[in-house]
py3Dmol code that shows the C-alpha trace and the ligand (Angstrom):
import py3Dmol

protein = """\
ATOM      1  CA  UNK A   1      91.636 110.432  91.309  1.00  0.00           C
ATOM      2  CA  UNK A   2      91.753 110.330  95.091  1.00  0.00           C
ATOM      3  CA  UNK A   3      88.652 111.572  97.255  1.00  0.00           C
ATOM      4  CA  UNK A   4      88.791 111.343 101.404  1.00  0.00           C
ATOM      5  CA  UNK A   5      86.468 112.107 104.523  1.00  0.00           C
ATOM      6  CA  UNK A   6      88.087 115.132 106.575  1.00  0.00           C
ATOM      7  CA  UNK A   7      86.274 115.105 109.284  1.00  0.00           C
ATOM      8  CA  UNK A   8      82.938 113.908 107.965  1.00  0.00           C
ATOM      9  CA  UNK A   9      84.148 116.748 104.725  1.00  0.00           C
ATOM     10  CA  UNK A  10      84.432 115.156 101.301  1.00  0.00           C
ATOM     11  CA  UNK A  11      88.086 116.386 100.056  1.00  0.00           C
ATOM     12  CA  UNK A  12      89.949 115.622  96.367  1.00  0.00           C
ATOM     13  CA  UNK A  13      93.646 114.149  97.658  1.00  0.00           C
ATOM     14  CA  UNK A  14      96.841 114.692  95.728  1.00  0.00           C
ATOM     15  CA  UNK A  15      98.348 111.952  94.258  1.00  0.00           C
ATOM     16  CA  UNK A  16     101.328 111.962  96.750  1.00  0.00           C
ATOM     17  CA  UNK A  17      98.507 111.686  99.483  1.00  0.00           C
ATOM     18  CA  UNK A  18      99.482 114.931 101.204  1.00  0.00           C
ATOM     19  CA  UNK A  19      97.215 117.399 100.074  1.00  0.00           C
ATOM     20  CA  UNK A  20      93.513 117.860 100.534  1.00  0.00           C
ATOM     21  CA  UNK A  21      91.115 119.830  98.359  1.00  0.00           C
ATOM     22  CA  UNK A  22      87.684 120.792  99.793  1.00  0.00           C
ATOM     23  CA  UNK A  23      85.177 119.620  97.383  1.00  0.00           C
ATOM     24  CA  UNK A  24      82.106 121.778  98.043  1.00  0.00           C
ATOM     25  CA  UNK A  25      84.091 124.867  98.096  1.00  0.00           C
ATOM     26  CA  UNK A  26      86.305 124.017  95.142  1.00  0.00           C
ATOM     27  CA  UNK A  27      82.880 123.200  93.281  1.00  0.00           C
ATOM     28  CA  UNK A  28      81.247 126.078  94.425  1.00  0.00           C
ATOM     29  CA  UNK A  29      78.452 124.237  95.999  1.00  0.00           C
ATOM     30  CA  UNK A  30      77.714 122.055  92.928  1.00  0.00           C
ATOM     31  CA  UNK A  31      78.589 118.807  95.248  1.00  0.00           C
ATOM     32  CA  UNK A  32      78.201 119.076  98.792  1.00  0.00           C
ATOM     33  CA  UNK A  33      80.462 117.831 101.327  1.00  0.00           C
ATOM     34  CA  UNK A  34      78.931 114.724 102.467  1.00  0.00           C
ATOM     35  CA  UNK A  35      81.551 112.237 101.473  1.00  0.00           C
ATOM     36  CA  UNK A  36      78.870 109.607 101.243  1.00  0.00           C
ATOM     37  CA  UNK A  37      76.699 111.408  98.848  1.00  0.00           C
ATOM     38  CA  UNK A  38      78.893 111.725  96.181  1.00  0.00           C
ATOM     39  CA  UNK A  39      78.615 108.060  95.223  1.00  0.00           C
ATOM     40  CA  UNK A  40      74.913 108.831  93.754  1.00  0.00           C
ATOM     41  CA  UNK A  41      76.381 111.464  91.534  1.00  0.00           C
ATOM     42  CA  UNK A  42      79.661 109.340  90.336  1.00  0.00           C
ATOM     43  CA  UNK A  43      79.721 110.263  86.915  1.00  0.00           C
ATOM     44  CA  UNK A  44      78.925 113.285  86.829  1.00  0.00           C
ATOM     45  CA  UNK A  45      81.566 113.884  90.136  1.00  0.00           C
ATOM     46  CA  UNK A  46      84.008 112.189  88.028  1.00  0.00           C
ATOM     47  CA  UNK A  47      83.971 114.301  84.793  1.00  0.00           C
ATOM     48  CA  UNK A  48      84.110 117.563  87.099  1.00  0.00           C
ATOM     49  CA  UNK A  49      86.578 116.624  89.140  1.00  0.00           C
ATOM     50  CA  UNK A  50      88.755 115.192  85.892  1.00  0.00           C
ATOM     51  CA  UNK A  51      89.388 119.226  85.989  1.00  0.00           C
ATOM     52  CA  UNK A  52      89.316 120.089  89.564  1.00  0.00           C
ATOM     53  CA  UNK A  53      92.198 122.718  90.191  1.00  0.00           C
ATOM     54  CA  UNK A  54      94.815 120.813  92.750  1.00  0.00           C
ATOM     55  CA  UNK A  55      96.883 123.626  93.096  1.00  0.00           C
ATOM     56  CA  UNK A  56      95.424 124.968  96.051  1.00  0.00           C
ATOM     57  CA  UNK A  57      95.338 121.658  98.046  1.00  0.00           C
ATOM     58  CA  UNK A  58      96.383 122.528 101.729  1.00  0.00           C
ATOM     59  CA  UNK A  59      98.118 119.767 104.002  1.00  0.00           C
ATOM     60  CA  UNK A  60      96.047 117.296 106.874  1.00  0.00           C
ATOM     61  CA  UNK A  61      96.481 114.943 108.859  1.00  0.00           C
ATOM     62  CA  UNK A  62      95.541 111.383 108.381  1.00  0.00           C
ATOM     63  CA  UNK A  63      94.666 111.305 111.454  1.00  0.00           C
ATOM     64  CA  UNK A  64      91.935 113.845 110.965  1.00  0.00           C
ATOM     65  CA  UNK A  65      90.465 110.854 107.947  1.00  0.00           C
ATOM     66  CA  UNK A  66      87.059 109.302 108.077  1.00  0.00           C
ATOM     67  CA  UNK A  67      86.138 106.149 106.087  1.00  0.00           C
ATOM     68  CA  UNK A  68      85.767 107.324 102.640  1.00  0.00           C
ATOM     69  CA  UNK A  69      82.156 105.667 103.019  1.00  0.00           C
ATOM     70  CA  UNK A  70      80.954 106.609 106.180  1.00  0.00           C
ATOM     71  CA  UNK A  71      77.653 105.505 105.607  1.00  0.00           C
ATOM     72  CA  UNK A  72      76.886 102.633 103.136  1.00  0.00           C
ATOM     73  CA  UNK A  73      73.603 101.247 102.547  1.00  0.00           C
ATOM     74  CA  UNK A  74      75.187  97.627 102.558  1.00  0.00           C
ATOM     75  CA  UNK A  75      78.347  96.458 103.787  1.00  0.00           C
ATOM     76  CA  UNK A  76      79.110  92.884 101.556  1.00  0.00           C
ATOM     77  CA  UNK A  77      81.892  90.694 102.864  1.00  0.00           C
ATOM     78  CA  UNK A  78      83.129  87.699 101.257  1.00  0.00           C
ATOM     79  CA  UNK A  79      84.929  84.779 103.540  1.00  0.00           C
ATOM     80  CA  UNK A  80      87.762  82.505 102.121  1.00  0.00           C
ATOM     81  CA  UNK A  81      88.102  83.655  98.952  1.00  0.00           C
ATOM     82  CA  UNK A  82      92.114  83.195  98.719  1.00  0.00           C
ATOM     83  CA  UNK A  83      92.243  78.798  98.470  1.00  0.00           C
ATOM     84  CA  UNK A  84      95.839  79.121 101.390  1.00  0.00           C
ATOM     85  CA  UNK A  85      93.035  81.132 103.662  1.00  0.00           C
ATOM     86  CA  UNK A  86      90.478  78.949 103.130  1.00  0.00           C
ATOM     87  CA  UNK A  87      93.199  76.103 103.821  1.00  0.00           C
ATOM     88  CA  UNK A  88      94.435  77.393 106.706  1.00  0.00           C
ATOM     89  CA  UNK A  89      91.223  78.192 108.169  1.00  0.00           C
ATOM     90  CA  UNK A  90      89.960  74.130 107.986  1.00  0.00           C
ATOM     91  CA  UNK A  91      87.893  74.998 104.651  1.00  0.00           C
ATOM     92  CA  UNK A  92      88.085  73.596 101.353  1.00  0.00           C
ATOM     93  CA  UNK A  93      87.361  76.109  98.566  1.00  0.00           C
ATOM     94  CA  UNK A  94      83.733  77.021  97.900  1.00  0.00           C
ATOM     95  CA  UNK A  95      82.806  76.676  94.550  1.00  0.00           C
ATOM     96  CA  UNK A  96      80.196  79.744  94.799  1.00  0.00           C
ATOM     97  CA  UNK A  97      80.748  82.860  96.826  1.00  0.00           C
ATOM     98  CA  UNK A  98      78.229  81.228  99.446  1.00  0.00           C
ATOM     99  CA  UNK A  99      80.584  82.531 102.607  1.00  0.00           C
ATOM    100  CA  UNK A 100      78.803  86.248 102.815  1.00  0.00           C
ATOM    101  CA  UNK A 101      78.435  88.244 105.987  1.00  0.00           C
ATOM    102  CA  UNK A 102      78.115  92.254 106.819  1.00  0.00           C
ATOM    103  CA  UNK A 103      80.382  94.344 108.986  1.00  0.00           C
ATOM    104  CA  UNK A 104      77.623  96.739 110.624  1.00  0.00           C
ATOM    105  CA  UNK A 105      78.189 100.125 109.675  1.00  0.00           C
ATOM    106  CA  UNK A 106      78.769 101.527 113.137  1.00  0.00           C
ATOM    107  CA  UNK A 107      82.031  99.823 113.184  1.00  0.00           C
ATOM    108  CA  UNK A 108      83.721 101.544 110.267  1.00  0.00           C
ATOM    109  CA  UNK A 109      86.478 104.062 110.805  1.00  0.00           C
ATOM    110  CA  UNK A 110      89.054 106.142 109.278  1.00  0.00           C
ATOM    111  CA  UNK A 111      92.124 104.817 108.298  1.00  0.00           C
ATOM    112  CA  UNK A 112      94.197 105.349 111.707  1.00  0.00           C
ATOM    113  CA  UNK A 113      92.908 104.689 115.337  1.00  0.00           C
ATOM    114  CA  UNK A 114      93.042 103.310 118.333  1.00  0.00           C
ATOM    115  CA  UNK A 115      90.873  99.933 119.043  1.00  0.00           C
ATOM    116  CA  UNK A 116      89.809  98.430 122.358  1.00  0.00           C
ATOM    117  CA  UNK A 117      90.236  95.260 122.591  1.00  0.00           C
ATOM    118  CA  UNK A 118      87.025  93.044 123.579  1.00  0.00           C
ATOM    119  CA  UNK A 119      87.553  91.471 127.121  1.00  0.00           C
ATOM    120  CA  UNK A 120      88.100  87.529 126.731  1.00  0.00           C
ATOM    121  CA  UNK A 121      88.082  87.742 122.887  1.00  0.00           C
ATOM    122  CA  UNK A 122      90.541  86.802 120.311  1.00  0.00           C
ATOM    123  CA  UNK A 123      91.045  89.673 118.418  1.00  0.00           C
ATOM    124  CA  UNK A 124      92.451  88.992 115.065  1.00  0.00           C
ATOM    125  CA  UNK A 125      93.301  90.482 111.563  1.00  0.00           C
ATOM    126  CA  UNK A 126      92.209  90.393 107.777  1.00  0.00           C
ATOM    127  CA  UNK A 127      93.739  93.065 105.697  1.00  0.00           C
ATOM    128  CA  UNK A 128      91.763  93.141 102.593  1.00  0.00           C
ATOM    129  CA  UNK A 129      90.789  95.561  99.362  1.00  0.00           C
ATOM    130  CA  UNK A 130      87.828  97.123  99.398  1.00  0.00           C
ATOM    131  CA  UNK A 131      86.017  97.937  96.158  1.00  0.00           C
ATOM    132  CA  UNK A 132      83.045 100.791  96.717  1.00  0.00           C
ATOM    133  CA  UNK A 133      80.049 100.842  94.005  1.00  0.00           C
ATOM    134  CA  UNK A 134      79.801 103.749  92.129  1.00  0.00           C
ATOM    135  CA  UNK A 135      76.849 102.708  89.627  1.00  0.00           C
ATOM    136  CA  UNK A 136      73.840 100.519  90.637  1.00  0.00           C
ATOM    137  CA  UNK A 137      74.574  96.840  90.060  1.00  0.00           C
ATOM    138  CA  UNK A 138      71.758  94.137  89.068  1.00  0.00           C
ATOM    139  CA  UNK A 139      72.745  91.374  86.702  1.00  0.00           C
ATOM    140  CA  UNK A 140      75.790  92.449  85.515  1.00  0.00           C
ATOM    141  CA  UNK A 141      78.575  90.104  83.344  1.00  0.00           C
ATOM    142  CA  UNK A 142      82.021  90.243  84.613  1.00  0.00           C
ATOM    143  CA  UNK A 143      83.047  92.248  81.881  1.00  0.00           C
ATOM    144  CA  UNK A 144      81.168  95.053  82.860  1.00  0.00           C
ATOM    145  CA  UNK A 145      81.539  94.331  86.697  1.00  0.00           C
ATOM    146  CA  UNK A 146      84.918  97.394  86.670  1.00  0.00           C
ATOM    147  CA  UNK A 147      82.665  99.911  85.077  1.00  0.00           C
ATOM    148  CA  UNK A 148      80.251  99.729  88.253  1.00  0.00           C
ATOM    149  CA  UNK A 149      83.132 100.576  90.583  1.00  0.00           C
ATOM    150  CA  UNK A 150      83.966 103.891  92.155  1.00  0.00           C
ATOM    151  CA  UNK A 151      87.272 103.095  93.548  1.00  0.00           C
ATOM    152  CA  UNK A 152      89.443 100.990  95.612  1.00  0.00           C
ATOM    153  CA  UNK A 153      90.692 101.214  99.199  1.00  0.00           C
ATOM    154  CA  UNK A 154      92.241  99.604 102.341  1.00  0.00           C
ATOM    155  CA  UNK A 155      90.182  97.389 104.595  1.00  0.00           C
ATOM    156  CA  UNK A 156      90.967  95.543 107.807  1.00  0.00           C
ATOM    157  CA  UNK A 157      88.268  93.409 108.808  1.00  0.00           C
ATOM    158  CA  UNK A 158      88.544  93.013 112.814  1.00  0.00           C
ATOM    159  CA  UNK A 159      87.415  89.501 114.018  1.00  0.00           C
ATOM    160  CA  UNK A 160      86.458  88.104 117.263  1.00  0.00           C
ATOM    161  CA  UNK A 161      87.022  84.829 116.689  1.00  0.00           C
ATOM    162  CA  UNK A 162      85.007  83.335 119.412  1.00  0.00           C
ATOM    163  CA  UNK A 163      82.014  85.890 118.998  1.00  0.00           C
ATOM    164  CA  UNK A 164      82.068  84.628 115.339  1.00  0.00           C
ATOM    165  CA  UNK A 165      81.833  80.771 115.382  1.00  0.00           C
ATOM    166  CA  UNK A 166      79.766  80.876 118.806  1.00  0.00           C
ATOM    167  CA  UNK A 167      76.545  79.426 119.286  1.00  0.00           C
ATOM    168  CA  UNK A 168      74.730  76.349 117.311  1.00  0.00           C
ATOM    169  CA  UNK A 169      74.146  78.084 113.939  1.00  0.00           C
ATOM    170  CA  UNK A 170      77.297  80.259 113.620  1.00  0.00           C
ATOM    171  CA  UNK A 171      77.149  83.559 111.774  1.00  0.00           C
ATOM    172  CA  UNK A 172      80.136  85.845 111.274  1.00  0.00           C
ATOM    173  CA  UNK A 173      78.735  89.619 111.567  1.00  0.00           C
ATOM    174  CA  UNK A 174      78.848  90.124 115.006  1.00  0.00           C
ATOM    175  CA  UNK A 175      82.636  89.382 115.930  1.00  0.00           C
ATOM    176  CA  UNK A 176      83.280  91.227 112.906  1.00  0.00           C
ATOM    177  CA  UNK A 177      81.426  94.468 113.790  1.00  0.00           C
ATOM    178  CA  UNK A 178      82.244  95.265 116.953  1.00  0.00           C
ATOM    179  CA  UNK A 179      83.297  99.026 117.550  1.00  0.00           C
ATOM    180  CA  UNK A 180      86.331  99.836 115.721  1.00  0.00           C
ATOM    181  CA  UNK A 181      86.267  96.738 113.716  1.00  0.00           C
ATOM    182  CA  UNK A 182      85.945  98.571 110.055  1.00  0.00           C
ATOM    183  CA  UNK A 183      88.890 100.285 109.622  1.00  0.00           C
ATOM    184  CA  UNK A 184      88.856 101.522 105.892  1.00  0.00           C
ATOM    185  CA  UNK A 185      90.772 104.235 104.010  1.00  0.00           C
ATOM    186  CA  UNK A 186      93.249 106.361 104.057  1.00  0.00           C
ATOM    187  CA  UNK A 187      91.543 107.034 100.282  1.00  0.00           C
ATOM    188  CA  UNK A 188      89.553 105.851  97.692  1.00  0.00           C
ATOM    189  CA  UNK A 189      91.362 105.550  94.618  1.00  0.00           C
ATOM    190  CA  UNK A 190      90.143 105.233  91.125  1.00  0.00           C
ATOM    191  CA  UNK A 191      90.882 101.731  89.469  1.00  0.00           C
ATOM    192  CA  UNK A 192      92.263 103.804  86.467  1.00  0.00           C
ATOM    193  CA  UNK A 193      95.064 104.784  88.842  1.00  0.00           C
ATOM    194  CA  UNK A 194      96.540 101.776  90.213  1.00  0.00           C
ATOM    195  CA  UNK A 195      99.375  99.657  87.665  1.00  0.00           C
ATOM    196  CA  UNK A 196      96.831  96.475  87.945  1.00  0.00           C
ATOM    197  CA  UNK A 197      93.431  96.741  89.009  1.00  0.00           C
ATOM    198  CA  UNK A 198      93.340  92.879  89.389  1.00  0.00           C
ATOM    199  CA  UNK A 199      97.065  92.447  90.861  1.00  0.00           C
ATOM    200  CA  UNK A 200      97.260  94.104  93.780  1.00  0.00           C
ATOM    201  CA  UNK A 201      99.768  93.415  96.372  1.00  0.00           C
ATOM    202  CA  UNK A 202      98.307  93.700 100.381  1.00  0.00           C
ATOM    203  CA  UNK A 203      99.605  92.465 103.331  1.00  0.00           C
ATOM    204  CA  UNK A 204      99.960  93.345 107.027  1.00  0.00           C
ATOM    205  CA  UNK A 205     102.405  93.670 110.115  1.00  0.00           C
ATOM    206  CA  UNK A 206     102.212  93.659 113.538  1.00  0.00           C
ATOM    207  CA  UNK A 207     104.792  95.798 115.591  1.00  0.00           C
ATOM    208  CA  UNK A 208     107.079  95.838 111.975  1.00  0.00           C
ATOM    209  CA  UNK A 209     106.588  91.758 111.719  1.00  0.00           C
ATOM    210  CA  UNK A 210     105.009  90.700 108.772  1.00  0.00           C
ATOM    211  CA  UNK A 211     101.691  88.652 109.248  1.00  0.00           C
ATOM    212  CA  UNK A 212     100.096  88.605 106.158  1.00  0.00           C
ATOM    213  CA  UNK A 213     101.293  88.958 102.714  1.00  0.00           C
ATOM    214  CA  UNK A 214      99.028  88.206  99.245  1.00  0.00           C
ATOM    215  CA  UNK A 215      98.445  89.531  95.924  1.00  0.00           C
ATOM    216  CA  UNK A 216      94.738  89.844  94.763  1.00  0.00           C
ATOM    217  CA  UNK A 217      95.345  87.774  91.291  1.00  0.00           C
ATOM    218  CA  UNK A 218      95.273  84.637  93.507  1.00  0.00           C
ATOM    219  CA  UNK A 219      91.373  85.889  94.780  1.00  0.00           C
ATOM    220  CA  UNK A 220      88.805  82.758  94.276  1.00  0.00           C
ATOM    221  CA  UNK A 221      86.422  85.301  93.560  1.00  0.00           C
ATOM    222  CA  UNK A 222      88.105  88.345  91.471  1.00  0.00           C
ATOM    223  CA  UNK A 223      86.271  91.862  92.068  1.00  0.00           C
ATOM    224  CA  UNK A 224      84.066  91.388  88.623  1.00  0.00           C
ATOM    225  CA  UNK A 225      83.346  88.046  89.825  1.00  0.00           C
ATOM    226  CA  UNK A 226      82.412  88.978  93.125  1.00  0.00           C
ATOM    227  CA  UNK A 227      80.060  92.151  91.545  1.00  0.00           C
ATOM    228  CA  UNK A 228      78.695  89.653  88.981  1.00  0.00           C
ATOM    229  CA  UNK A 229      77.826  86.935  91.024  1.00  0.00           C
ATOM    230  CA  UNK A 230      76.563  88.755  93.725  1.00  0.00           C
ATOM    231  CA  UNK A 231      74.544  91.134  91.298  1.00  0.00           C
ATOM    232  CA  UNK A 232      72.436  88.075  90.270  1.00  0.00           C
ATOM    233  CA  UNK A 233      70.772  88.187  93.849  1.00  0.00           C
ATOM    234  CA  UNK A 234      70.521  91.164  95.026  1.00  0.00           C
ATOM    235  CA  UNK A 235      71.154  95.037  94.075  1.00  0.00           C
ATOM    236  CA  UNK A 236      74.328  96.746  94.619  1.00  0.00           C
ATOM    237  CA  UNK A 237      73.750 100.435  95.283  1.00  0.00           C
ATOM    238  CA  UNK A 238      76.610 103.234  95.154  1.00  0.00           C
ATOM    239  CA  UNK A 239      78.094 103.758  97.680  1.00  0.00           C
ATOM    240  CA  UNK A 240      77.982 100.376  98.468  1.00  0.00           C
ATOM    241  CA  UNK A 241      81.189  98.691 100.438  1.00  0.00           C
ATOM    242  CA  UNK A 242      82.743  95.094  99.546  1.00  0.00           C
ATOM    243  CA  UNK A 243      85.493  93.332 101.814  1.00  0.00           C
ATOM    244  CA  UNK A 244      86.978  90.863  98.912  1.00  0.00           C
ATOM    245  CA  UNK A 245      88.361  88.942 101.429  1.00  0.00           C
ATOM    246  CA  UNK A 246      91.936  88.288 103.166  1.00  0.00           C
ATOM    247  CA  UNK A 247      95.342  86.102 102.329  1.00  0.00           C
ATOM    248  CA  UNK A 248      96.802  83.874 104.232  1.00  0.00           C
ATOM    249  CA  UNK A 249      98.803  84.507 108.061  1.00  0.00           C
ATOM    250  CA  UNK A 250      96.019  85.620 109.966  1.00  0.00           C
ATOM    251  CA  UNK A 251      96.310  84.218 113.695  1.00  0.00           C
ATOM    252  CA  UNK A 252      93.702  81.819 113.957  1.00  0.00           C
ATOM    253  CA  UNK A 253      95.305  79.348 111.398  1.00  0.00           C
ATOM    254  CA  UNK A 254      98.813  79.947 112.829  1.00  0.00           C
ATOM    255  CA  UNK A 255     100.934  77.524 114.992  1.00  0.00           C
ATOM    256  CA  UNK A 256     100.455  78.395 117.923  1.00  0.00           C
ATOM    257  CA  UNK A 257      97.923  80.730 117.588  1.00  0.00           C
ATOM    258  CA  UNK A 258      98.334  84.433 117.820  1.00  0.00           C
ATOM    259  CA  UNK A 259      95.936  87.374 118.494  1.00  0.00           C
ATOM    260  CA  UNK A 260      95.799  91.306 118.723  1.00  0.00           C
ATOM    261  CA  UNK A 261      97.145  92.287 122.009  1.00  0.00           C
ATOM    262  CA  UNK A 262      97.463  95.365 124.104  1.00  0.00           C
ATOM    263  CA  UNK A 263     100.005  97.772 122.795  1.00  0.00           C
ATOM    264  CA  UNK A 264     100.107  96.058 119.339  1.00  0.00           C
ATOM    265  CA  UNK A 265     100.022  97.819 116.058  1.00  0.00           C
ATOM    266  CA  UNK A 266      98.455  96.956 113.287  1.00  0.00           C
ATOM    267  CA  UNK A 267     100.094  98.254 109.855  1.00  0.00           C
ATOM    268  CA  UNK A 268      97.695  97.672 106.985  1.00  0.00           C
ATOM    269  CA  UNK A 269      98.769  98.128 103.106  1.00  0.00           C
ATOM    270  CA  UNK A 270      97.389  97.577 100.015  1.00  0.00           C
ATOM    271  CA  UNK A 271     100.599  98.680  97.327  1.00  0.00           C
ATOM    272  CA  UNK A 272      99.232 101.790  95.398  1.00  0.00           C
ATOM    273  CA  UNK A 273      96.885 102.774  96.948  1.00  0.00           C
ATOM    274  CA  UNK A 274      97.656 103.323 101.268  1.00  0.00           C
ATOM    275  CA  UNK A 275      97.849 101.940 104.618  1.00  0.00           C
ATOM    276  CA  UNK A 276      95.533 101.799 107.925  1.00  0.00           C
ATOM    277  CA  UNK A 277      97.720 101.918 111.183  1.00  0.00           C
ATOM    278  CA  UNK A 278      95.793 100.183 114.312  1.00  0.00           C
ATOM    279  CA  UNK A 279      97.102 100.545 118.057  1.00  0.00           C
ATOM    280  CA  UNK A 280      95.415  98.272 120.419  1.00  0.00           C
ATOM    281  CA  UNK A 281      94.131  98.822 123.864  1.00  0.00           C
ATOM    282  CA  UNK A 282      92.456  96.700 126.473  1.00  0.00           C
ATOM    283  CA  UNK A 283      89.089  97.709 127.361  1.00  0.00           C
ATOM    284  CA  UNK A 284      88.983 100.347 130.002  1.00  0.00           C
ATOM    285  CA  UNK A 285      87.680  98.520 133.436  1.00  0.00           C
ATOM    286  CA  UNK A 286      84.282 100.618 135.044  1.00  0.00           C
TER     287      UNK A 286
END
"""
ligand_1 = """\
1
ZN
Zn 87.449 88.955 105.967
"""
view = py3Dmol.view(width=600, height=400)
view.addModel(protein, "pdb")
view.setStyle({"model": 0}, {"cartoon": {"style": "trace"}})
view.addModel(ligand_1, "xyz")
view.setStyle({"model": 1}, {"stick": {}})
view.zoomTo()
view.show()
């Protein structure tokens, strides 16, 4: 199953992504259309819409797509969890998923946009899955760590690199929320629907050249372990977003160094599931 966010309208997709069905009208009212709602009700979303009528579906554009969370009540990201990342970035491997930050809500999008680029920064990119919470998490094993999961999706997780290590105690969240920097989508897809729920294959490009390029079996932390480990500490409430984390290529850890420009795009993929397409401005001048 694929659900989206049509502008700020929950939707069932087709599987060949073109098609959108409107959920509150196809379920005549039983779920409403707030795409972010639906994540309290999983289950019982799920079994109805395991019958849902896609014959109707009527074309969009995925231009017209929200993130399929628009508003989480936590955003959990996880830093250097793939050991040529970590390597690349200076870092040897943690041994406990200690490197956690948040992307702020207000900086997470729909799957294809344009993104101004912070004056004097160095933009930069982390394509990454995203797994969404469909069932409240507290103290789960790894084994059952899947069967709290709504879905998968595509995440790029914008960084500022100097906004992020600034200042005497460094903390990530800022240069990694500023507006724009969440771009998630173009779906959420069921696990059940992708060949390998723990084998994925992501990667990015920039203007067609390949930048990044990983498969999620190499993760430090896998998805279970991720829910698991973080479940032991705190809550994890549907709805709920986590950024697993990105391969390596991304600019800060290349030779020389390269960042997000104006006029670059961005092409996003995670195989199976979609892309996120990015076109970079400069900040407008006042
Ligand atoms: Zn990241």
């Amino acid at each position: 199953m694929r659900i989206a966010n049509l502008s700020g309208r929950l939707i069932l997709v087709t599987a060949d992504g073109t098609g959108a069905v409107d959920v509150e009208a196809a379920s005549s009212g039983r779920f409403g259309s707030n795409p972010q709602a639906v994540y309290d009700r999983w289950d019982e979303f799920r079994s109805w819409a395991a019958d849902a009528d896609l014959s109707t579906a009527t074309p969009f554009a995925v231009e017209e797509l929200g993130p399929p969370t628009p508003a989480p009540r936590q955003v959990l990201a996880i830093g250097l969890n793939y050991s040529e990342h970590a390597a690349e970035s200076g870092f040897t491997v943690p041994h406990a998923p200690t490197v956690m930050f948040t992307k702020w809500v207000s900086c997470l999008t729909g799957p294809v946009t344009e993104v101004a680029l912070p004056e004097g920064g160095h933009t930069d990119w982390e394509v990454e899955l995203v797994a969404v919470i469909g069932k409240t998490a507290r103290d789960v094993s790894e084994a059952d760590a899947w069967d709290h999961v709504a879905g998968l999706t595509v995440g790029q997780d914008l960084s500022e690199r100097i906004t992020q290590s600034a200042g005497p105690s460094p903390q990530f969240s800022l240069g990694k929320s500023l507006p724009g920097f969440g771009p998630t989508g173009p779906w959420l897809v069921t696990p059940d629907e992708v060949a390998d729920r723990d084998d994925l294959e992501l990667g990015c490009s920039i203007n067609g050249e390949q930048m990044q390029k990983g498969r999620t079996r190499d993760l430090i932390f896998s998805v279970p372990a991720m829910i698991s480990r973080l479940s032991q500490k705190l809550p994890l409430l549907p709805g709920d977003v986590l950024f697993t984390g990105t391969p390596a290529g991304v600019g800060v850890g290349r030779e020389p160094q390269r960042f997000l420009a104006p006029g670059d795009e961005l092409v996003s993929y995670v195989t199976g599931i979609g892309e996120l397409r990015q076109r970079f401005v400069a900040t407008p001048t006042t």
